[in-house]
MOPAC internal coordinates of N, CA, C and O (Angstrom, degrees):
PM7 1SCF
backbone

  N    0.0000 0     0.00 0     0.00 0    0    0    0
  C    1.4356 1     0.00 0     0.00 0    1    0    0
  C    1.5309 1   109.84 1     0.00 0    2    1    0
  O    1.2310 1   120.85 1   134.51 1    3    2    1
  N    1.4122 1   115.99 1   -45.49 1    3    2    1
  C    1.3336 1   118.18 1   160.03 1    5    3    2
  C    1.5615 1   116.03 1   -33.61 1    6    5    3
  O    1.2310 1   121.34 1   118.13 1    7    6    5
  N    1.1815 1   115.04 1   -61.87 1    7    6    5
  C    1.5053 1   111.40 1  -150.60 1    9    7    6
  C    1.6368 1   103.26 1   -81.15 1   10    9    7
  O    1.2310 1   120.30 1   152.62 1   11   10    9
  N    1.7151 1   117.02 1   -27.38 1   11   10    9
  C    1.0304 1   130.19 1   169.04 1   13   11   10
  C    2.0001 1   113.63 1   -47.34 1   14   13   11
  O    1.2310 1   123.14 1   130.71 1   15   14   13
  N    1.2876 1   111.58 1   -49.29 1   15   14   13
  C    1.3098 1   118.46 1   165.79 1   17   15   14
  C    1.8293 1   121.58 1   -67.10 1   18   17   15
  O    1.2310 1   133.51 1   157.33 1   19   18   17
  N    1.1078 1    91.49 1   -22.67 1   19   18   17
  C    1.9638 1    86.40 1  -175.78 1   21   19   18
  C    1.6535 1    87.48 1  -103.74 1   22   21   19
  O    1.2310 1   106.93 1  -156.04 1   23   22   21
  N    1.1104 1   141.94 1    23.96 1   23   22   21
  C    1.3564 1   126.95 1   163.85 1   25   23   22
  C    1.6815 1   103.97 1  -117.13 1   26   25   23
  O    1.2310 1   124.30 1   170.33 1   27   26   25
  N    1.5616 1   109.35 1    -9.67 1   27   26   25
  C    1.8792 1   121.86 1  -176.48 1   29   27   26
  C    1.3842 1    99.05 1    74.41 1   30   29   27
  O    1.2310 1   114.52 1  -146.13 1   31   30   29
  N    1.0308 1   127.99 1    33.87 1   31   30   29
  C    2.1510 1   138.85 1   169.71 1   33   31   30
  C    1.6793 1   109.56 1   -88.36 1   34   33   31
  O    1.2310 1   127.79 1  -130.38 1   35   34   33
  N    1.3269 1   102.61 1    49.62 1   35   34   33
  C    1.8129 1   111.33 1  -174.43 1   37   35   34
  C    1.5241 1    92.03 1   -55.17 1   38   37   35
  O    1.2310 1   101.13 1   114.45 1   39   38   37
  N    1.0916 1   151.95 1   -65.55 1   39   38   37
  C    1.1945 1   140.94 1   167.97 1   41   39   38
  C    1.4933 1   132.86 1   -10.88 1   42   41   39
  O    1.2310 1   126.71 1   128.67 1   43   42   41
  N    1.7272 1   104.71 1   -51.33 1   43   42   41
  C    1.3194 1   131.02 1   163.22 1   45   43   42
  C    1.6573 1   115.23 1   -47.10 1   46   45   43
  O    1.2310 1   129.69 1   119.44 1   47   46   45
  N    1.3700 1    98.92 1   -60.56 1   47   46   45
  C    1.5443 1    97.53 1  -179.55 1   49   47   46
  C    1.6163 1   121.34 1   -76.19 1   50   49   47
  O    1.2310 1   129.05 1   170.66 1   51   50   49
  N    1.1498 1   100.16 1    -9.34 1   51   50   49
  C    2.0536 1   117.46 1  -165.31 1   53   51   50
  C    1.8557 1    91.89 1   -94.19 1   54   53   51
  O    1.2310 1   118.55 1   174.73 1   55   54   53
  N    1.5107 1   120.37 1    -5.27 1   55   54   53
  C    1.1555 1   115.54 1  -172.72 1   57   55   54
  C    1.6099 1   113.74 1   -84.87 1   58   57   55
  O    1.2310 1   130.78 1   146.72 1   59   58   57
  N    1.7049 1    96.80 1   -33.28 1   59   58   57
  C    1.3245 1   113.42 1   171.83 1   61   59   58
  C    1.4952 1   120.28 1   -99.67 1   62   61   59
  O    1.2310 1   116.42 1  -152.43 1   63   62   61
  N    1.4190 1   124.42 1    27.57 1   63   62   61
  C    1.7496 1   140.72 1   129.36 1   65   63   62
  C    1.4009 1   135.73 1   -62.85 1   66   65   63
  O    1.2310 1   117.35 1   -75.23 1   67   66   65
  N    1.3571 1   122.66 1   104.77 1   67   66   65
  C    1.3915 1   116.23 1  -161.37 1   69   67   66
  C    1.3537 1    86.52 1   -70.37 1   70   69   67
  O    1.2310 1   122.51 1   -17.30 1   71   70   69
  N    1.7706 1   112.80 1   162.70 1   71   70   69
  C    1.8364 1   116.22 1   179.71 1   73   71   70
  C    1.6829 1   106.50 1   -76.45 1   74   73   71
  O    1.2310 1   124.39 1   161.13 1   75   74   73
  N    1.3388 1   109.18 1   -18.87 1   75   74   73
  C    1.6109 1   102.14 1   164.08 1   77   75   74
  C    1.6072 1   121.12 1  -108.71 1   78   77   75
  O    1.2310 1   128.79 1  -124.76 1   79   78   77
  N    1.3339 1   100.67 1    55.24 1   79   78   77
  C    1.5965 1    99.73 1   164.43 1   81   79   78
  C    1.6369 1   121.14 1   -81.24 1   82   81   79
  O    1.2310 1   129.75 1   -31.04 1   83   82   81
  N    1.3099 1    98.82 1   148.96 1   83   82   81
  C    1.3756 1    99.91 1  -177.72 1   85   83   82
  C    1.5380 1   106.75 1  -144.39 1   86   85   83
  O    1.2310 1   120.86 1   -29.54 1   87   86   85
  N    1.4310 1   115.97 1   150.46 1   87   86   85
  C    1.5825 1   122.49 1   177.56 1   89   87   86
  C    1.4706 1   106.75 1   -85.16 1   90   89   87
  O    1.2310 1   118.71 1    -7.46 1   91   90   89
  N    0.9452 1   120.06 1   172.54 1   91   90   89
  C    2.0395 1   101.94 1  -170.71 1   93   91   90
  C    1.2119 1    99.30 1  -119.75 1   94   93   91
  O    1.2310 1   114.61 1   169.20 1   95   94   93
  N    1.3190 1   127.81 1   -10.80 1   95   94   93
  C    1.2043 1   128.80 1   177.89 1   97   95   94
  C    1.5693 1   129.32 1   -95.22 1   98   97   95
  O    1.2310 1   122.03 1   163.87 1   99   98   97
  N    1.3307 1   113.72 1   -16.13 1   99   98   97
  C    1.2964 1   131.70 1   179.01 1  101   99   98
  C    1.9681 1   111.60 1  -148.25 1  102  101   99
  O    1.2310 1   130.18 1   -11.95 1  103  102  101
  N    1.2817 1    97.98 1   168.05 1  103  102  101
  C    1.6258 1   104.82 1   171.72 1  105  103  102
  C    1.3629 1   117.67 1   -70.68 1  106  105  103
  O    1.2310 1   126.02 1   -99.41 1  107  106  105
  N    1.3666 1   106.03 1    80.59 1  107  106  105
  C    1.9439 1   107.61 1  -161.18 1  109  107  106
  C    1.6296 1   101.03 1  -111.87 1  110  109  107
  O    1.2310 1   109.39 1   -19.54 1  111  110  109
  N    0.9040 1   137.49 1   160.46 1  111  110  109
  C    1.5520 1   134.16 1   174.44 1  113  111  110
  C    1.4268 1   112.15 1  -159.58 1  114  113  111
  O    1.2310 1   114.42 1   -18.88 1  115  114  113
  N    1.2983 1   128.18 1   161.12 1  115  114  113
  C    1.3175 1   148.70 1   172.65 1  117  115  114
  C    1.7305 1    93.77 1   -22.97 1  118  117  115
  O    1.2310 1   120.85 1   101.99 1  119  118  117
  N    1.5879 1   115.98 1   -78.01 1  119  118  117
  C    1.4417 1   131.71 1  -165.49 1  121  119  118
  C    1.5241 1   101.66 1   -65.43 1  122  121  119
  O    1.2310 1   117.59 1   171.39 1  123  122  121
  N    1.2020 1   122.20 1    -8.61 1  123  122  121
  C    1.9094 1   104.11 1   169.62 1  125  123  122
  C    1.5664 1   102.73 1  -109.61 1  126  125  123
  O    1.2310 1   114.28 1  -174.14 1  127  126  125
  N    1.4667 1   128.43 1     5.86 1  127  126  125
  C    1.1837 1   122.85 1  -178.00 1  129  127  126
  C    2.2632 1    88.36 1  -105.11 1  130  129  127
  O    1.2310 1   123.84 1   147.47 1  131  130  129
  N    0.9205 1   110.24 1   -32.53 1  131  130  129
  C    1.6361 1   102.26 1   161.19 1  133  131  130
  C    1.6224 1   116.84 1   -73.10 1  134  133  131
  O    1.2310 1   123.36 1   162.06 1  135  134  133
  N    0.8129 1   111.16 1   -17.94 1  135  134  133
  C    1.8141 1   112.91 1   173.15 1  137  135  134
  C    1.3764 1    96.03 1   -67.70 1  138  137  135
  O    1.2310 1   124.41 1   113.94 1  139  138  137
  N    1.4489 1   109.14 1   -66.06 1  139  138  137
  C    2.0868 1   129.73 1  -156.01 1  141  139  138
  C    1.7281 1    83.01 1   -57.82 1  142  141  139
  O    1.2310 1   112.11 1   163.09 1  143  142  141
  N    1.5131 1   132.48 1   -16.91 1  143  142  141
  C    1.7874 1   105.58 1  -154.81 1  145  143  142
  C    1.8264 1    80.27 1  -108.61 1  146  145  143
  O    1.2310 1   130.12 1   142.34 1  147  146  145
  N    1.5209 1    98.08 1   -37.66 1  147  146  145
  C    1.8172 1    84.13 1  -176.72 1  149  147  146
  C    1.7418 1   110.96 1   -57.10 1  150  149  147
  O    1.2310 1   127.59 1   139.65 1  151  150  149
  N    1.3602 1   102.99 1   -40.35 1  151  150  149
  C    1.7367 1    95.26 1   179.85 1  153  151  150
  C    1.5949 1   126.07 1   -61.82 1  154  153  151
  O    1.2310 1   126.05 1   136.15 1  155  154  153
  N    1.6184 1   105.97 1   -43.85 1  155  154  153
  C    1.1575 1    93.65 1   163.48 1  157  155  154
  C    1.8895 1   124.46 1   -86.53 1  158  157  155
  O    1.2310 1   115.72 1  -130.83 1  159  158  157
  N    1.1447 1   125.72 1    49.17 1  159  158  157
  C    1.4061 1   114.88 1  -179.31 1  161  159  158
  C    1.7811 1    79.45 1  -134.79 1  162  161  159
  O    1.2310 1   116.43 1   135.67 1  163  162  161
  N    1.3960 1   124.40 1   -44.33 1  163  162  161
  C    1.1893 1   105.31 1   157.25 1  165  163  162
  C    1.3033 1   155.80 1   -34.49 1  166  165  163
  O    1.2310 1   126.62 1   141.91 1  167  166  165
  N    1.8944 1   104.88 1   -38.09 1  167  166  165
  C    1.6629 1   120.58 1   176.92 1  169  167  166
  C    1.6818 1    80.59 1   -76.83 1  170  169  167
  O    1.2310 1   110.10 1   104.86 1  171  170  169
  N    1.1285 1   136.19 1   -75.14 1  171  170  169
  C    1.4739 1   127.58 1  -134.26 1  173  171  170
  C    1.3417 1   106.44 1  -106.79 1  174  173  171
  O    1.2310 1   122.08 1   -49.17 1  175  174  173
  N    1.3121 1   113.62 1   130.83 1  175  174  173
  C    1.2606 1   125.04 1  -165.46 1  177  175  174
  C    1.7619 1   108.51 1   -82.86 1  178  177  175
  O    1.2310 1   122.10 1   158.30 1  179  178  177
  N    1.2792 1   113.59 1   -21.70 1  179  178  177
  C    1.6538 1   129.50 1  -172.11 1  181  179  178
  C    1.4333 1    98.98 1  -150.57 1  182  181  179
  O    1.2310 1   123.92 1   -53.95 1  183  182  181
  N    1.3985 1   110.08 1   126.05 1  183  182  181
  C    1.2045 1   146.32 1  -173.40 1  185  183  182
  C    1.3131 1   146.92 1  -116.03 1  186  185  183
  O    1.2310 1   119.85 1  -116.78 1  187  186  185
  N    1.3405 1   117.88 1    63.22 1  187  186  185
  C    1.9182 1   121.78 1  -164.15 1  189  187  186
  C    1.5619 1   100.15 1   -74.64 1  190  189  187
  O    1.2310 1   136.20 1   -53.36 1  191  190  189
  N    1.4285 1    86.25 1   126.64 1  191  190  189
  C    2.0854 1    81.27 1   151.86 1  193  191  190
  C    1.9909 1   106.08 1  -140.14 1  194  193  191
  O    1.2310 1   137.96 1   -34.14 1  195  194  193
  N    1.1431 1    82.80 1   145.86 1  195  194  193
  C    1.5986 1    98.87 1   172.32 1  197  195  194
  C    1.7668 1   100.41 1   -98.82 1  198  197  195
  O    1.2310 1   126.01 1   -25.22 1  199  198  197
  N    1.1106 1   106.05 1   154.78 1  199  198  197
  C    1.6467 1   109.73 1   159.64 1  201  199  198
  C    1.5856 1   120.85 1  -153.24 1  202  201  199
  O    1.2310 1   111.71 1   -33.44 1  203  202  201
  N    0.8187 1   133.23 1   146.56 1  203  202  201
  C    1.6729 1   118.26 1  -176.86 1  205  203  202
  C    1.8956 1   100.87 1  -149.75 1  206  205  203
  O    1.2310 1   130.89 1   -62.12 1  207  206  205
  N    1.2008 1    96.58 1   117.88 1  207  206  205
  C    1.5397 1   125.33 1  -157.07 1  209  207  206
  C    2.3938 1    83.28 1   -76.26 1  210  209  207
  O    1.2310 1   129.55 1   -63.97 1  211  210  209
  N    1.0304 1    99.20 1   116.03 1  211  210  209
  C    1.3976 1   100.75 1   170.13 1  213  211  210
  C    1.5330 1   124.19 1  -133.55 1  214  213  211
  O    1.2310 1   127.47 1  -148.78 1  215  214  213
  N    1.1129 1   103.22 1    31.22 1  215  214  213
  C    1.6941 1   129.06 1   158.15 1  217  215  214
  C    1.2680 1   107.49 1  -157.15 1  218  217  215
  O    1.2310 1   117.99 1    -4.76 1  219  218  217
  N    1.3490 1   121.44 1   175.24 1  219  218  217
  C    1.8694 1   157.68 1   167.29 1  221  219  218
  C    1.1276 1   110.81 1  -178.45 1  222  221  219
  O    1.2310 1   121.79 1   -43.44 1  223  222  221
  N    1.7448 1   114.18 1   136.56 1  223  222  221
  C    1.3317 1   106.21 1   165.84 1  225  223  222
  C    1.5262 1    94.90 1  -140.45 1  226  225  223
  O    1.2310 1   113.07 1   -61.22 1  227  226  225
  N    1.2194 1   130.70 1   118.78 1  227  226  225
  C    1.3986 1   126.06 1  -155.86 1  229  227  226
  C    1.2251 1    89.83 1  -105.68 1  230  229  227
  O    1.2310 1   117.61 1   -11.28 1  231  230  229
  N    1.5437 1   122.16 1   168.72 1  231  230  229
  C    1.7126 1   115.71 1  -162.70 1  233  231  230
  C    1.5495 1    73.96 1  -179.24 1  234  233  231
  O    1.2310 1   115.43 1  -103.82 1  235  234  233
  N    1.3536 1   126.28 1    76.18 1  235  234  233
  C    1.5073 1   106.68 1   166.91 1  237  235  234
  C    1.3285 1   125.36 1    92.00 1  238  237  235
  O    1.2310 1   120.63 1    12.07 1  239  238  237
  N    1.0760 1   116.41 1  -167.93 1  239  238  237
  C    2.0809 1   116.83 1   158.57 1  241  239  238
  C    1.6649 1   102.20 1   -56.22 1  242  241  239
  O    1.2310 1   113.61 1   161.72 1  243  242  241
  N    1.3742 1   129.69 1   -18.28 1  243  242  241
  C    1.4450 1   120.45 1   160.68 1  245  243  242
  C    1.1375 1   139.70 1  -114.69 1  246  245  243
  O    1.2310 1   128.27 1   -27.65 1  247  246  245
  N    1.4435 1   101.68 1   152.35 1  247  246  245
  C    1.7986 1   103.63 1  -156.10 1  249  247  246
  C    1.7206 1    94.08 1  -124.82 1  250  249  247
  O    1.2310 1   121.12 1   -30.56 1  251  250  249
  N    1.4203 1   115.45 1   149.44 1  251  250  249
  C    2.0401 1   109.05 1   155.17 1  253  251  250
  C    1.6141 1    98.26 1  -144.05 1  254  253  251
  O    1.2310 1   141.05 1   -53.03 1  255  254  253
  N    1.5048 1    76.75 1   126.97 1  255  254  253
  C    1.8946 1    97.63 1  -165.65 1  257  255  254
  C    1.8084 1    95.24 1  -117.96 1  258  257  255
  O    1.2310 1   141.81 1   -47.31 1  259  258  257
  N    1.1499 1    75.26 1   132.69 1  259  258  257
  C    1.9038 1    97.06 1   163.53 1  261  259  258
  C    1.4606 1   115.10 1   -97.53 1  262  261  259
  O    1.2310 1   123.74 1   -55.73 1  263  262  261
  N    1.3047 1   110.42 1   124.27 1  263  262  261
  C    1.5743 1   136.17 1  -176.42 1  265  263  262
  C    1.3727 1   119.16 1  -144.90 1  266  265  263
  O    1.2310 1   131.39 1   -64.65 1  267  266  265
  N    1.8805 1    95.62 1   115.35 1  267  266  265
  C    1.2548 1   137.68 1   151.89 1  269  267  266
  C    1.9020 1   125.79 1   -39.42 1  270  269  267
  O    1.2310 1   121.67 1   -96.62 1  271  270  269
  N    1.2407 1   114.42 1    83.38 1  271  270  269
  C    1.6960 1   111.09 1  -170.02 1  273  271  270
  C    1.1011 1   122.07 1   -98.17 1  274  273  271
  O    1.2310 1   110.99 1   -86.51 1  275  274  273
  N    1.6403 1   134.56 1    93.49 1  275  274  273
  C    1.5169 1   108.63 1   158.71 1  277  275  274
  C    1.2039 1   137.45 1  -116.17 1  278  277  275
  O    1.2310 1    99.84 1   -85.35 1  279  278  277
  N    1.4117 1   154.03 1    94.65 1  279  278  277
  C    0.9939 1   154.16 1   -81.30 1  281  279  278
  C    1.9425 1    95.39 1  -153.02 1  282  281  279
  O    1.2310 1   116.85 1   -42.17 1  283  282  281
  N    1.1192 1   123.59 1   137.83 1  283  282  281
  C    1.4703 1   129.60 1   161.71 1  285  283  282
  C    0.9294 1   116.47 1  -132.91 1  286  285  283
  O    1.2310 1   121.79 1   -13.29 1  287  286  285
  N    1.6147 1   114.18 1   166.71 1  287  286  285
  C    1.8402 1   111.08 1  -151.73 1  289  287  286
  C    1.8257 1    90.85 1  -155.47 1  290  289  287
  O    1.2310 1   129.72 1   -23.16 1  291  290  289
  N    1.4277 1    98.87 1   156.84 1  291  290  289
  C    1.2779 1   121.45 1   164.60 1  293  291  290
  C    1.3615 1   142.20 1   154.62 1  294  293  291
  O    1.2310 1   114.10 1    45.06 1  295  294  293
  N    1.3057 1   128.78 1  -134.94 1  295  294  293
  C    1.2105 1   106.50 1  -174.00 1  297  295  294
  C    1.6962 1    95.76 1  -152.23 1  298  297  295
  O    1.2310 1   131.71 1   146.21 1  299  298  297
  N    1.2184 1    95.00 1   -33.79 1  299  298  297
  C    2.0288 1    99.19 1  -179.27 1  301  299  298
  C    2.1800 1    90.71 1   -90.92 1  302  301  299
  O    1.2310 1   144.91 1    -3.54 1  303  302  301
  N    1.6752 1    69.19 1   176.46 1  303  302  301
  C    1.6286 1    89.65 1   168.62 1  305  303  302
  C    1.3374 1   128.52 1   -56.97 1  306  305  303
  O    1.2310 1   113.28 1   165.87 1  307  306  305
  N    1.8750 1   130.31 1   -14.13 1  307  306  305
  C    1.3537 1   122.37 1   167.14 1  309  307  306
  C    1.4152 1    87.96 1  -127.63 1  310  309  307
  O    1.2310 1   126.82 1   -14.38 1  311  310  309
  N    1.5558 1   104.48 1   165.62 1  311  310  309
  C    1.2623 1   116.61 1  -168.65 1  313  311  310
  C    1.1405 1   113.38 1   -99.38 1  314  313  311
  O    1.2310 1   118.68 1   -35.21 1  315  314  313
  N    1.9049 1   120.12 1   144.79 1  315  314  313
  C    1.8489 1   120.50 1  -124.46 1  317  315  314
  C    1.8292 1    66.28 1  -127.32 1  318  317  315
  O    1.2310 1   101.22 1  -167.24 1  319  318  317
  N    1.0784 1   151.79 1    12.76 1  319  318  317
  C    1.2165 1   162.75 1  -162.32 1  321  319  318
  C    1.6661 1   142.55 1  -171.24 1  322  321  319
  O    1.2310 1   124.05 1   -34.18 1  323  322  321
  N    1.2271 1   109.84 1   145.82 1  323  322  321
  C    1.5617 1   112.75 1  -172.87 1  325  323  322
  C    1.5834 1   124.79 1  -151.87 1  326  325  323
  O    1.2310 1   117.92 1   -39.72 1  327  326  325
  N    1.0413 1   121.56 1   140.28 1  327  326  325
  C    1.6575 1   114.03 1   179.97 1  329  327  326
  C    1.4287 1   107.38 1  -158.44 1  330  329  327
  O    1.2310 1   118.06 1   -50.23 1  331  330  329
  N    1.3679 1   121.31 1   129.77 1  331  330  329
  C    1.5109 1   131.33 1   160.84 1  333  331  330
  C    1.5621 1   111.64 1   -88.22 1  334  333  331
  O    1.2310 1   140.77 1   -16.27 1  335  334  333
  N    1.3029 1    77.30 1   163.73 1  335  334  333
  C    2.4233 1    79.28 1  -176.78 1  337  335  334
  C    1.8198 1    95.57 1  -153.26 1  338  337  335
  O    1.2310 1   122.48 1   -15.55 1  339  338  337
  N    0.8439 1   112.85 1   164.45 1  339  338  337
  C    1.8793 1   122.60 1   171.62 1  341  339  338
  C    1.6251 1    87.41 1  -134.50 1  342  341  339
  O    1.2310 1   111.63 1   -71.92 1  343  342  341
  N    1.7199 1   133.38 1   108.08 1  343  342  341
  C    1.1700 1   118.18 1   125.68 1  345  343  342
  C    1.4667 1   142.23 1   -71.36 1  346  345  343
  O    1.2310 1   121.30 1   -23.11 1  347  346  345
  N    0.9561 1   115.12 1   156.89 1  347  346  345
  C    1.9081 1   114.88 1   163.56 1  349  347  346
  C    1.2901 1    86.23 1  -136.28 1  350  349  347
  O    1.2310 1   128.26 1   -38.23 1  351  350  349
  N    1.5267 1   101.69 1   141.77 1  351  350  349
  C    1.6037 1   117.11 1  -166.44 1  353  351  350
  C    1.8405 1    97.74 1  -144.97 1  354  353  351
  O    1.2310 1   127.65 1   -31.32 1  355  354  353
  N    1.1857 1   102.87 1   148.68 1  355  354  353
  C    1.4549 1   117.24 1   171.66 1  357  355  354
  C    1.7718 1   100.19 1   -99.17 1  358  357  355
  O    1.2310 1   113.47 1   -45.01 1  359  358  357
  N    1.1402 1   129.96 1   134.99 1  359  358  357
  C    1.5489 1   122.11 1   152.68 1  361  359  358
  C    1.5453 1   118.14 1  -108.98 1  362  361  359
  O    1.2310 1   113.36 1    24.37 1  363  362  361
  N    0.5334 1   130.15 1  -155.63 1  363  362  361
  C    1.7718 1   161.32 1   171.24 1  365  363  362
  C    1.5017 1   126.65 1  -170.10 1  366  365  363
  O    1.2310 1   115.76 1   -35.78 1  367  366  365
  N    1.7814 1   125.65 1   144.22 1  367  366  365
  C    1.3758 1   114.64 1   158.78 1  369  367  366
  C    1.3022 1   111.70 1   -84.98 1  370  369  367
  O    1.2310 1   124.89 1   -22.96 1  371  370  369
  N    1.2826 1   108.21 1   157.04 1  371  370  369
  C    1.8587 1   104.26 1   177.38 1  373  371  370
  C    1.4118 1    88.86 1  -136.34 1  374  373  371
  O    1.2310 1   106.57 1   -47.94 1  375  374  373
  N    1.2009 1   142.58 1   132.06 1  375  374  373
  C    1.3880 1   150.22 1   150.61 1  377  375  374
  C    1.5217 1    97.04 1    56.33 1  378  377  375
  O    1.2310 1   124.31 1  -121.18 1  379  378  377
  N    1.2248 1   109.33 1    58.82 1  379  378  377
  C    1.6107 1   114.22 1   178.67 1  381  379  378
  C    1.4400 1   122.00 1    66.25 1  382  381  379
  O    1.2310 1   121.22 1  -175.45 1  383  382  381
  N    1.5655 1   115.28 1     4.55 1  383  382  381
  C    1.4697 1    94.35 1  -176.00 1  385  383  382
  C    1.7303 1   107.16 1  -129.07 1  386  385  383
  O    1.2310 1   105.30 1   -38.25 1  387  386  385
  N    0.9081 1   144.82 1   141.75 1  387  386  385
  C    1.6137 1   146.48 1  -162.82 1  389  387  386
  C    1.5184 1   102.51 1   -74.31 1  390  389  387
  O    1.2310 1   117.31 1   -68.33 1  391  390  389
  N    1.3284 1   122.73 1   111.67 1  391  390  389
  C    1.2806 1   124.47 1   150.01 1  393  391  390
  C    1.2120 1   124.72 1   -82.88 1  394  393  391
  O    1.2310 1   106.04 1   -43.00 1  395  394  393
  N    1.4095 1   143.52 1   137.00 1  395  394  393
  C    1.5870 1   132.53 1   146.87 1  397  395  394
  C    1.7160 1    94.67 1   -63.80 1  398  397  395
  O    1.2310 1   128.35 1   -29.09 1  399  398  397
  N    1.1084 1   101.52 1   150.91 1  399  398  397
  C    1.9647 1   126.96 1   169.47 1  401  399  398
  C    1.4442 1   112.11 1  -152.42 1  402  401  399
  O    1.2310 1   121.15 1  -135.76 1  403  402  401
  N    1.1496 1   115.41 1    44.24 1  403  402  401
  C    1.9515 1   127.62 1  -171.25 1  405  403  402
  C    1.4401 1    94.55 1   152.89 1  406  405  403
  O    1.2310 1   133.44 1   -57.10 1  407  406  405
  N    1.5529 1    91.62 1   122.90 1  407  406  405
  C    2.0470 1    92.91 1   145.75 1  409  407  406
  C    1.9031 1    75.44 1  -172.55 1  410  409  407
  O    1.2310 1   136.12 1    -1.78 1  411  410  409
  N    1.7264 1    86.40 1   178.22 1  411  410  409
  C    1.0050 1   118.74 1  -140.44 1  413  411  410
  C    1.3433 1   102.83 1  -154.51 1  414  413  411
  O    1.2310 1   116.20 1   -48.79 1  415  414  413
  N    1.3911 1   124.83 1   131.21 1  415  414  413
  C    1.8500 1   109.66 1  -162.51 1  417  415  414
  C    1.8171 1   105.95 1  -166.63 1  418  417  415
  O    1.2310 1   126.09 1   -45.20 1  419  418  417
  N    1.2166 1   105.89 1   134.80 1  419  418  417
  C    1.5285 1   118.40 1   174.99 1  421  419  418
  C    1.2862 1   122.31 1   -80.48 1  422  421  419
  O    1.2310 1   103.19 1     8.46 1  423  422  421
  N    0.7174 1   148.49 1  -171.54 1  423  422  421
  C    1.6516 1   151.32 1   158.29 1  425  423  422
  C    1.2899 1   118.02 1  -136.55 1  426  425  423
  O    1.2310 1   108.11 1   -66.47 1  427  426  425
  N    1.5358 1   139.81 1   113.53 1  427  426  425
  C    1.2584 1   139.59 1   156.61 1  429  427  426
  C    1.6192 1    97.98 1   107.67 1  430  429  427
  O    1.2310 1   108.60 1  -137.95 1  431  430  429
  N    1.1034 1   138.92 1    42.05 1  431  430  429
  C    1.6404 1   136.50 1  -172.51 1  433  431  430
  C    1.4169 1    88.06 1  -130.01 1  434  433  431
  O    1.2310 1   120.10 1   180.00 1  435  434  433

């Protein structure tokens, strides 16, 4: 999903969104988490993200993984932008392939 975003492949990353995802904390869905990736792939023309997976607990076709985000953005040669995130995410497999369908995420930790 990372690399899908630093190449601008919103498609790529929207492939691994179950159609009933939801944020648990607010009225969030599949179609406002494609808005949030079109806006930001729009501001920044070049896009790094690091991520480092620091939980799994697999239980079946479901998994909830904790992920480490930091992501930089821009348009020149150093980056004019920055943001950290902590998800915890619920997934599922569906026909062999891992969806998230729940997560849940901080900003700036």
């Amino acid at each position: 999903m990372a690399q899908a975003v630093e190449r601008h492949a919103p498609a790529e990353l929207l492939e691994h969104v179950a159609e009933d995802f939801t944020r648990e904390s607010a009225t969030f869905g599949k179609r406002d988490a494609q808005r949030l990736l079109a806006g930001v792939l729009l501001r920044n023309e070049k896009i790094t993200v690091s991520a480092v997976v620091t939980s799994v607990v697999l239980t079946g076709d479901r998994a909830r993984t904790k992920v480490r985000v930091i992501a930089t953005g821009g348009s020149g040669l150093l980056p004019e932008r920055g943001q950290t995130w902590e998800f915890d995410a619920g997934w599922r497999r569906e026909k062999g392939t891992w969806r998230v369908f729940n997560a849940e995420w901080q900003e700036g930790i």
